[in-house]
Backbone as CSV, one residue per row, in Angstrom:
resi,resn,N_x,N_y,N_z,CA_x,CA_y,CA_z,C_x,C_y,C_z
1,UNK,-81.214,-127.614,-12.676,-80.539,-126.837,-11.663,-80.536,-127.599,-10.341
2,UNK,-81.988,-127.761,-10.043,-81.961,-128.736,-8.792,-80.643,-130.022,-8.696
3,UNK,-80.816,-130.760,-9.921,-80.334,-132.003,-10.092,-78.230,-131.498,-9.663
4,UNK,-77.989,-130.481,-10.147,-76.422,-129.692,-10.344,-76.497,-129.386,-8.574
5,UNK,-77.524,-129.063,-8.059,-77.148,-128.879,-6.575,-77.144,-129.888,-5.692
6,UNK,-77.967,-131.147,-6.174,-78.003,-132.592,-5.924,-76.590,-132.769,-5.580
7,UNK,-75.679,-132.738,-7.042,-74.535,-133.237,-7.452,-73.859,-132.694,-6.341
8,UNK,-73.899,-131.454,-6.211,-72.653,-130.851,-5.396,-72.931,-130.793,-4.309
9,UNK,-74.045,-131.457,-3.300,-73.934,-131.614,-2.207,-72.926,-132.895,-2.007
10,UNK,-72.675,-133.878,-2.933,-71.789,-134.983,-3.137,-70.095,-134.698,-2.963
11,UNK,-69.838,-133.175,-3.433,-68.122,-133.070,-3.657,-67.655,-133.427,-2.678
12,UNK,-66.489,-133.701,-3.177,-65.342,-133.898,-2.036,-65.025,-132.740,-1.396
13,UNK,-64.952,-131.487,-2.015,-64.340,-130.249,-1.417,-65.645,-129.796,-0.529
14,UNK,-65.599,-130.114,1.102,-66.548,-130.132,2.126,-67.342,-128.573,1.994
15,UNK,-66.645,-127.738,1.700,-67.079,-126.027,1.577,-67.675,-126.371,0.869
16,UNK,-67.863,-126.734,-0.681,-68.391,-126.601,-1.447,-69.866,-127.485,-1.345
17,UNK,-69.510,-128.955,-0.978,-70.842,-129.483,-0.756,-71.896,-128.903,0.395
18,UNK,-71.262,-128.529,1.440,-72.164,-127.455,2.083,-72.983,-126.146,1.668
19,UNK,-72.348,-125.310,0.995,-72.564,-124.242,0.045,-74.010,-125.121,-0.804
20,UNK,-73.159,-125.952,-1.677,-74.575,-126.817,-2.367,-75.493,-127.461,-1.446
21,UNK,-75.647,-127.637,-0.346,-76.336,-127.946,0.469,-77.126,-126.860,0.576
22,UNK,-77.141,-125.676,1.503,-77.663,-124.533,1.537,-78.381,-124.319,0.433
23,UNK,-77.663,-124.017,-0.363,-78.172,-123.661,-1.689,-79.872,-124.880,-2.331
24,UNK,-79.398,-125.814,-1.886,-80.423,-126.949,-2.001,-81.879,-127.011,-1.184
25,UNK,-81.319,-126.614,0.034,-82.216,-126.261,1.075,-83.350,-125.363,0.939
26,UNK,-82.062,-124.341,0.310,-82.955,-122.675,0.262,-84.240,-122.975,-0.703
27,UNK,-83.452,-124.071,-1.646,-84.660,-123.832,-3.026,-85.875,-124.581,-2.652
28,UNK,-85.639,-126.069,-1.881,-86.905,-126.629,-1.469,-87.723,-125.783,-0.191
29,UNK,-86.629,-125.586,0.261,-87.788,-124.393,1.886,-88.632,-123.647,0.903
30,UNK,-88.097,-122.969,0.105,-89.042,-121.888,-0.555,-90.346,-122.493,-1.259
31,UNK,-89.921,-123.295,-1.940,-90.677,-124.097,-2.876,-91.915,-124.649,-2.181
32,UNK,-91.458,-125.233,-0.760,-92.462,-125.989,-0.007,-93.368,-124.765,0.897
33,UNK,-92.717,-123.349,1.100,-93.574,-122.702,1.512,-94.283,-122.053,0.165
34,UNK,-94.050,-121.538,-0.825,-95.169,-121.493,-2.150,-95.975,-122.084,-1.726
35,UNK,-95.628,-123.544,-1.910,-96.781,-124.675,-2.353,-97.676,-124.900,-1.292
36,UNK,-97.350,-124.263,-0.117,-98.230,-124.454,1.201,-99.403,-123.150,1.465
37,UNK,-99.153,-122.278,0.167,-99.660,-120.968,-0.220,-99.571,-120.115,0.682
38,UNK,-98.213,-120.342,1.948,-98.050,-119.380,3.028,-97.912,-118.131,2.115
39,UNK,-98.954,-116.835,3.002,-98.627,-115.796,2.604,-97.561,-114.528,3.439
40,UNK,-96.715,-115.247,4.091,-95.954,-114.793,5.314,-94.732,-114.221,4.168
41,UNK,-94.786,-113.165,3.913,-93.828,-112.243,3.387,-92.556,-112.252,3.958
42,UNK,-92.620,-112.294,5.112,-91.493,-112.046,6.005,-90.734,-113.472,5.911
43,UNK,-91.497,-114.305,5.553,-90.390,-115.393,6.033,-90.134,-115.717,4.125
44,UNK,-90.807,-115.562,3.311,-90.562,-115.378,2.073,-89.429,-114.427,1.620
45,UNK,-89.368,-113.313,1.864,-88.136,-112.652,1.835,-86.944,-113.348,2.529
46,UNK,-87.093,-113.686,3.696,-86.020,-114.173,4.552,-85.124,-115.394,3.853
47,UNK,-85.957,-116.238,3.138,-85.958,-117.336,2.163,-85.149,-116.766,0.956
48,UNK,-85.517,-115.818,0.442,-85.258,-115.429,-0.903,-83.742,-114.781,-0.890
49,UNK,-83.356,-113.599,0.652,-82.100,-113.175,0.581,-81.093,-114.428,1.548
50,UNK,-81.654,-115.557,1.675,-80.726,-116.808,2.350,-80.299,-117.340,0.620
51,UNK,-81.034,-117.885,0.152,-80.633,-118.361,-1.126,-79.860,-117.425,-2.105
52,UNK,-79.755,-115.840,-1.996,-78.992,-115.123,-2.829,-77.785,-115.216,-1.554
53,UNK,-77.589,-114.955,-0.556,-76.263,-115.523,0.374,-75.718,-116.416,-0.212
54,UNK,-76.424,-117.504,-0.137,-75.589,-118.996,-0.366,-75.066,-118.640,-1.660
55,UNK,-75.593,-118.483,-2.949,-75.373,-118.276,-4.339,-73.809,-116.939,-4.207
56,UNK,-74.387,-116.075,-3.319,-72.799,-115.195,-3.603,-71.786,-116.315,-2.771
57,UNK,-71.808,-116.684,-1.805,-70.973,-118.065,-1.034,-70.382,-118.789,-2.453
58,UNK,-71.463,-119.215,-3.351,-71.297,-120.153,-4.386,-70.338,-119.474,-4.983
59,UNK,-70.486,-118.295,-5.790,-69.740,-117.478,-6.931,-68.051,-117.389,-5.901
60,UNK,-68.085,-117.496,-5.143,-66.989,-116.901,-4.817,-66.210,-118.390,-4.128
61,UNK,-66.722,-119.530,-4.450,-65.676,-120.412,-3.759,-65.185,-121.187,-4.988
62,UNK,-64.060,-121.948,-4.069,-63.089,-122.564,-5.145,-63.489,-123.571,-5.763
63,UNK,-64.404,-123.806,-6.390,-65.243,-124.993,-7.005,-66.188,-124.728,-8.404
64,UNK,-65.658,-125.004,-9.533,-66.317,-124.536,-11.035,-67.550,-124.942,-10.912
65,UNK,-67.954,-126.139,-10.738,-69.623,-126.660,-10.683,-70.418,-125.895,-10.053
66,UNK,-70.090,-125.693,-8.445,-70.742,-124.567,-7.671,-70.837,-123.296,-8.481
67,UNK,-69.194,-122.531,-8.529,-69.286,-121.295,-8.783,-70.597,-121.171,-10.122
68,UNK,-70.316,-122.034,-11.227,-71.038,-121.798,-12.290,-72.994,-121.924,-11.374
69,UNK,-72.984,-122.721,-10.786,-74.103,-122.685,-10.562,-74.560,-121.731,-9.753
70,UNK,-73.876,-120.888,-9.173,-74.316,-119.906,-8.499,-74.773,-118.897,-9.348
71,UNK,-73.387,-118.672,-10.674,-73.435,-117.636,-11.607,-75.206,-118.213,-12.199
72,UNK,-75.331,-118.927,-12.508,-76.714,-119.419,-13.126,-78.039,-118.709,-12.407
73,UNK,-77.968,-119.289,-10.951,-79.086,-118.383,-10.492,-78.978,-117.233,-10.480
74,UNK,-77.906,-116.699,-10.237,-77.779,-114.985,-10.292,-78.661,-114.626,-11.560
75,UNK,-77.783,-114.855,-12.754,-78.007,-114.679,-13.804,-79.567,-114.741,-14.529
76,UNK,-80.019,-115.679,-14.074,-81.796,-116.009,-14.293,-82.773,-116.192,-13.285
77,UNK,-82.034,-114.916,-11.871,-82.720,-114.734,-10.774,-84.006,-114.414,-10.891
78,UNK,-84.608,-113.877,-12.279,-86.103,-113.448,-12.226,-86.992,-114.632,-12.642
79,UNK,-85.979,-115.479,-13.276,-87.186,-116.438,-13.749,-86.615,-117.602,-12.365
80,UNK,-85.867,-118.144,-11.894,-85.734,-118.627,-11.168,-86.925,-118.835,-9.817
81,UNK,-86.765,-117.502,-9.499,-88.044,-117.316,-8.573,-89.278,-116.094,-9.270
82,UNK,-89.587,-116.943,-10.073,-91.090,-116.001,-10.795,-92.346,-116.862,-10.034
83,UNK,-92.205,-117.952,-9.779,-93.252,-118.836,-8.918,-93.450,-118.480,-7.825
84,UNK,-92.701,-117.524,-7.127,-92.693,-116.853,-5.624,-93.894,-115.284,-6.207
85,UNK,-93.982,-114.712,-7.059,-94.660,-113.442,-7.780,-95.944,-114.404,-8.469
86,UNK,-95.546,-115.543,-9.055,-96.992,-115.696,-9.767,-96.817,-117.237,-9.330
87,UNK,-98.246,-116.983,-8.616,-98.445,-118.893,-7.984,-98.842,-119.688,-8.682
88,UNK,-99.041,-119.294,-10.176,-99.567,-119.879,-10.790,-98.673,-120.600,-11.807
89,UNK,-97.522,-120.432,-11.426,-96.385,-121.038,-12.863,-95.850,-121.698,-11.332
90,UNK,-95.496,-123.014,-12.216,-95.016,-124.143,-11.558,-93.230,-123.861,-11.063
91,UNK,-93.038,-124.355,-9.369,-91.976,-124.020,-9.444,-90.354,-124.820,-9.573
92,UNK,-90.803,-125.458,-10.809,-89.398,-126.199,-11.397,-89.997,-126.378,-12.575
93,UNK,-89.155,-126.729,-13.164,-89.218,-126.687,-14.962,-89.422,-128.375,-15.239
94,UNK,-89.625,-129.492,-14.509,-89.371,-130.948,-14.023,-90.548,-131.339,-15.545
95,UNK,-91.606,-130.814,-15.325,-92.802,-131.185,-16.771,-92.424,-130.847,-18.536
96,UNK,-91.476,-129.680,-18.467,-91.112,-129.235,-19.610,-89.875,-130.201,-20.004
97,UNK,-88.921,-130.837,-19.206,-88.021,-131.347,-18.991,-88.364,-132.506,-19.327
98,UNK,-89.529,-133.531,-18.827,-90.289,-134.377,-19.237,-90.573,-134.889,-20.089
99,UNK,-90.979,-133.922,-20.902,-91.980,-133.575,-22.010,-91.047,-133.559,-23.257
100,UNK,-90.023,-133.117,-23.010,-88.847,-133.337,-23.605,-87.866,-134.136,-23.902
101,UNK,-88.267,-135.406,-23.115,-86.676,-136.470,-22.476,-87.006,-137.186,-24.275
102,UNK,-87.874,-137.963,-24.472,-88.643,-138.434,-25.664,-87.428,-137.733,-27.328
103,UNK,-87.491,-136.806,-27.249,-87.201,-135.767,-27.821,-85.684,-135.731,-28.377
104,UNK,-84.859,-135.987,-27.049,-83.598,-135.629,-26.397,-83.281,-137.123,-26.618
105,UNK,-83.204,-138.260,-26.095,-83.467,-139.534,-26.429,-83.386,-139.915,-27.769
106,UNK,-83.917,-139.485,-28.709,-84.282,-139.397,-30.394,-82.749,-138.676,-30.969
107,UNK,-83.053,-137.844,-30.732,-81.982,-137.007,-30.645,-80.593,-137.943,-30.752
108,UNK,-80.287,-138.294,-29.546,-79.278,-138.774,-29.069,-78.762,-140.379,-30.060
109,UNK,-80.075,-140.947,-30.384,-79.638,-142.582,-30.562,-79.564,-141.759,-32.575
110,UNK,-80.707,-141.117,-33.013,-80.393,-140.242,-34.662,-79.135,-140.101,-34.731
111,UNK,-78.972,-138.932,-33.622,-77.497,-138.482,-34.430,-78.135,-136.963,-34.876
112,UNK,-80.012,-136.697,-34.395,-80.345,-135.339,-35.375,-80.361,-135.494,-36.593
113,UNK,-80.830,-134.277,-36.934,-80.963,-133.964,-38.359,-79.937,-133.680,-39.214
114,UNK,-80.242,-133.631,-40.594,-78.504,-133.403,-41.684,-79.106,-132.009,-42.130
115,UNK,-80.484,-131.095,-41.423,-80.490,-130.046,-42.270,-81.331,-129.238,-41.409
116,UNK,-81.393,-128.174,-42.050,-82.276,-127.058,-41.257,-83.716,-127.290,-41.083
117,UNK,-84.122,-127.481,-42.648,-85.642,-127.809,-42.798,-85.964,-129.373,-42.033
118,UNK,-84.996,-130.431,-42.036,-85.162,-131.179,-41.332,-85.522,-130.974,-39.471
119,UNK,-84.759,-130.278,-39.343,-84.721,-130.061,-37.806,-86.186,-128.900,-37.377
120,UNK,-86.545,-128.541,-38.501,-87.678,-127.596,-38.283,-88.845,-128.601,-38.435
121,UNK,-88.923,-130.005,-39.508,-89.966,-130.450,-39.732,-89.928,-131.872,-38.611
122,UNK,-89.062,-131.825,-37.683,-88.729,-133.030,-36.611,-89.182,-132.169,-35.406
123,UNK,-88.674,-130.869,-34.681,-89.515,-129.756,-34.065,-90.672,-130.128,-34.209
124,UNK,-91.261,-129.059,-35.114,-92.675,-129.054,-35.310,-93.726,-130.377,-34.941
125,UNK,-93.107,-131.517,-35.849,-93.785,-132.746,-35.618,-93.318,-132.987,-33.852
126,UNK,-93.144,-133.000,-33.558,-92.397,-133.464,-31.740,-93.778,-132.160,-30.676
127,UNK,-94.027,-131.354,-31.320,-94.371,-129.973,-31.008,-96.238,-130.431,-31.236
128,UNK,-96.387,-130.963,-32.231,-97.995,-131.520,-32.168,-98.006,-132.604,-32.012
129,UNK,-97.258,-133.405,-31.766,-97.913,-134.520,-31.037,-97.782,-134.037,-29.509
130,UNK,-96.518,-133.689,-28.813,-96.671,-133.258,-27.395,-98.282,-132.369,-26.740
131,UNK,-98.239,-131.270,-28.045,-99.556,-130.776,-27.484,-100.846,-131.821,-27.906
132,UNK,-101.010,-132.778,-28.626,-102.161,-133.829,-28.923,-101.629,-134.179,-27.653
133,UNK,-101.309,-135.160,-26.761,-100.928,-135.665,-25.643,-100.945,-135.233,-24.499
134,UNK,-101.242,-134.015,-24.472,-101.745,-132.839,-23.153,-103.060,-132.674,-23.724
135,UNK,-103.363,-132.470,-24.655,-104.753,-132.273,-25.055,-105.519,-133.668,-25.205
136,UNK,-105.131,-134.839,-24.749,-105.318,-135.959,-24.712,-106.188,-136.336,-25.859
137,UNK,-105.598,-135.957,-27.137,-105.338,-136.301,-28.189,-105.430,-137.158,-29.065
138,UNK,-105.675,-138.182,-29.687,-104.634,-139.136,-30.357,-103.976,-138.037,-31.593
139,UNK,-102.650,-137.909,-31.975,-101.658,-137.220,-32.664,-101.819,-137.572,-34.113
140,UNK,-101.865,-138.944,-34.251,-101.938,-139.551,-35.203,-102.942,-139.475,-36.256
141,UNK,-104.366,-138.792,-35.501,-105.572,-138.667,-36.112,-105.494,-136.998,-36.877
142,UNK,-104.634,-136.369,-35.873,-104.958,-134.723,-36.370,-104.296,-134.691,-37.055
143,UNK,-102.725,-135.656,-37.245,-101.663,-135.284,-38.423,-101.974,-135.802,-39.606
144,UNK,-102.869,-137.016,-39.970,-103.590,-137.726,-40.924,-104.625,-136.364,-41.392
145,UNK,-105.429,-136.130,-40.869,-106.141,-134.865,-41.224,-105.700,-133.821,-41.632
146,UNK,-104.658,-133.634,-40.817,-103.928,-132.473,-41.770,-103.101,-132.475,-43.204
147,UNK,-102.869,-133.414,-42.964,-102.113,-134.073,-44.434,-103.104,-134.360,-45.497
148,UNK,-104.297,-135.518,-45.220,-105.488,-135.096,-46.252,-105.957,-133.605,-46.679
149,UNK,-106.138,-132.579,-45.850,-106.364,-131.577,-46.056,-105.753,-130.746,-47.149
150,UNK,-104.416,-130.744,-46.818,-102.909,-130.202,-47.460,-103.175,-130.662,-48.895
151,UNK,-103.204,-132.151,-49.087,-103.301,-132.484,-50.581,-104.022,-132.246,-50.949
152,UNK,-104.951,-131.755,-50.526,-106.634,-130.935,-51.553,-106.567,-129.745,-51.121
153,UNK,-104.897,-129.038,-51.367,-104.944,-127.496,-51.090,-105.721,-126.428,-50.062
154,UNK,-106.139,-127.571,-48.688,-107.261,-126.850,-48.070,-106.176,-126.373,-46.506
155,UNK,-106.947,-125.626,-46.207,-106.069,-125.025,-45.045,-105.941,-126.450,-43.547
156,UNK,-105.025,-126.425,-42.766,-105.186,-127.191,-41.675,-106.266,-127.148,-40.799
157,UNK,-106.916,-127.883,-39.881,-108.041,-127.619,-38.938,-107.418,-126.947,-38.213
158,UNK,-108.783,-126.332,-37.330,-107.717,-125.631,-36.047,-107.660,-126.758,-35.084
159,UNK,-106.557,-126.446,-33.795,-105.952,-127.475,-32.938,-106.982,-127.786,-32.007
160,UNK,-107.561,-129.021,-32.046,-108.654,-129.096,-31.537,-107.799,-129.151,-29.366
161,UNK,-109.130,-128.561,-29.250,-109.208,-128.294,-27.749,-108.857,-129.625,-26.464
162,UNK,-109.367,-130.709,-26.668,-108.821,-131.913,-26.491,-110.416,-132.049,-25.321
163,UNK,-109.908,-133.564,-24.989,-111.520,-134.281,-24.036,-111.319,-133.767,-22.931
């Protein structure tokens, strides 16, 4: 989302890169007062109905990239700003996104899977090694184990906790 308001502070159509400007603004002001753990309500609200301004600004001007991106925050206004209600969830999605490029990348140069069970057993595998790798892991050791296990009909370990 950030990166789409990046973009459209770039357009040619000056309304619109302004609009995405604002709109850009609103999200880091907010973001940087979260992260500064201001508990000033007042200027938190003030923040929160500037960025739904700009976003109706967005929906309603002559520009698809904007408009859609306005429709976007509207649309997933609760999770958008859920980091403003709980300080404890990060406020951009930038790690999940991350965590993913690997993934997406694979993806891209494959071509994917030719099947369902394929795409469930490429998931899954992508899915324990990511968590071995936050759990600082080696992946390679728990999926070897689990696979010995499997062939002597024994159940998987549980996911070990990590160092």
């Amino acid at each position: 989302m950030r990166f789409r308001a990046i973009a459209i502070t770039g357009a040619i159509n000056q309304k619109a890169a302004t609009i995405g400007q604002w709109i850009l603004d609103d999200l880091r002001e907010l973001i940087a007062t979260i992260a500064s753990a201001s508990e000033d309500n007042r200027l938190i609200r003030k923040l929160l109905a500037r960025l739904r301004r700009a976003c109706h600004l967005g929906k309603k001007a002559d520009h698809k990239k904007l408009q859609a991106l306005a429709k976007e925050i509207f649309n997933d206004w609760d999770a958008v700003v859920a980091f403003v209600y709980h300080p404890e969830l990060p406020p951009t999605n930038n790690e999940a996104e991350r965590a993913l490029r690997h993934a997406v990348i694979a993806r891209n140069i494959g071509f994917g899977t030719r099947t369902s069970e394929g795409s469930l057993a490429y998931s899954s595998l992508l899915s324990v090694i990511e968590t071995c790798r936050l759990r600082e892991i080696n992946p390679w050791t728990y999926i070897a184990e689990v696979l010995a296990l499997a062939r002597k009909g024994l159940a998987p370990p549980p996911f070990p906790v990590g160092g």
